[in-house]
C-alpha positions in Angstrom: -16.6 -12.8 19.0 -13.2 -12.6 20.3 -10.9 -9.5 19.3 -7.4 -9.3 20.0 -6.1 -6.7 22.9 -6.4 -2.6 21.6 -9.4 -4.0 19.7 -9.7 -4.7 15.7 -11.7 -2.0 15.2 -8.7 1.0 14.3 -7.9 -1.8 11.7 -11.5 -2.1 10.1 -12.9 0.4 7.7 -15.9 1.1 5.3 -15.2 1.3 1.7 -18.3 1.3 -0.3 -17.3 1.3 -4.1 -19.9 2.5 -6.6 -19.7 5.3 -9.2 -23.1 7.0 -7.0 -22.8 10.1 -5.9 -24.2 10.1 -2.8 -24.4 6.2 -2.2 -26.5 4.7 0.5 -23.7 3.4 3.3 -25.2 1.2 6.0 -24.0 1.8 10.0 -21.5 -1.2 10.9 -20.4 -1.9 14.5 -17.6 -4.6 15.3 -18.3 -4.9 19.2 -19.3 -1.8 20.5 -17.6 1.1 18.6 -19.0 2.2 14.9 -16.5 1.8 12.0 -15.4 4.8 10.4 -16.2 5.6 6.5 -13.6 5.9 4.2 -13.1 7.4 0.6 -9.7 5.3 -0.3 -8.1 2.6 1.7 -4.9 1.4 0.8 -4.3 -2.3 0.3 -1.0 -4.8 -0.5 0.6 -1.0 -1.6 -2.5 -0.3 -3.8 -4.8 2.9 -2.5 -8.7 1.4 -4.4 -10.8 4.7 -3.6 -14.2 4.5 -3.6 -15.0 5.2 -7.3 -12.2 2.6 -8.4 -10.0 5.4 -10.1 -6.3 5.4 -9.7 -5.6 9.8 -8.9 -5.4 8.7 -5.5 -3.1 5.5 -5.9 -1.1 8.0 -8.3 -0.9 10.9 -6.2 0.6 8.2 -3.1 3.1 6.8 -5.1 4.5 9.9 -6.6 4.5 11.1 -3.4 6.3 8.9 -1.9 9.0 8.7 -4.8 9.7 12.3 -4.4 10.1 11.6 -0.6 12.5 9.0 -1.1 14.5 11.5 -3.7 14.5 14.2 -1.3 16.2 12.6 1.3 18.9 11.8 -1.1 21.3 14.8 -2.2 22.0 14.2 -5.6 21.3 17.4 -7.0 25.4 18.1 -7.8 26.0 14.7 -8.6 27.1 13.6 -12.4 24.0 12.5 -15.3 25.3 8.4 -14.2 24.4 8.6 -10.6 21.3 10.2 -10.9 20.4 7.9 -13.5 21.7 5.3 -11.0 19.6 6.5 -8.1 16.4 6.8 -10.2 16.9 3.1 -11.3 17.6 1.8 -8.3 15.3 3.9 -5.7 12.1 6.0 -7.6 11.4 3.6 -10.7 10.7 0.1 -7.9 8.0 2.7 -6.5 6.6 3.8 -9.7 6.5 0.4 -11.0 5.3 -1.5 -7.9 1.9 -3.1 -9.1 1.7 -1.5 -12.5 0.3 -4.6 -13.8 -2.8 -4.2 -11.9 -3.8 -0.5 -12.1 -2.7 0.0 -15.5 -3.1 -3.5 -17.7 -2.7 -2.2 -20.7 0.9 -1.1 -21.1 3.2 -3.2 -23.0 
């Protein structure tokens, strides 16, 4: 097996989804070091945790909307540029893949 230089193996995780729990998870190696287990894992900007619930994919993007606000000070600004700054810099966070963790909004 060929791996690329600094190894793959800080790239590669275990995720084992089932509602379990205490599932069984198996040992995997990829060359000579033993993957680490992991709860949640994000992917494509979507955290899938373990039990396939969203609290954790919620709790990253709100996270990182209120970081993004923070840096910003806009707390003396007028009703329009906060409006403007929440359209253009919090909502593209809270919206990004909406369609897949929650389907059923309009």
């Amino acid at each position: 097996m060929y791996l690329a230089q600094g190894g793959g193996q800080k790239k590669c995780h275990i995720l084992t989804i089932s509602h379990e729990r205490n599932p069984s998870i198996a040992n995997y190696t990829l060359g000579q070091e033993q993957l680490s287990v992991v709860d949640s894992y994000p992917c494509l900007g979507v955290t899938i945790s373990s039990d396939l619930r969203w609290h954790k994919h919620v709790d990253s993007v709100s996270a990182k909307a209120t970081r993004t606000l923070v840096c910003r000070n806009i707390y003396r600004c007028p009703p329009n540029v906060k409006t403007l700054a929440y359209t253009l810099l919090i909502r593209p966070h809270l919206e990004f893949a909406s369609a897949a963790w929650d389907p059923y909004c309009p």
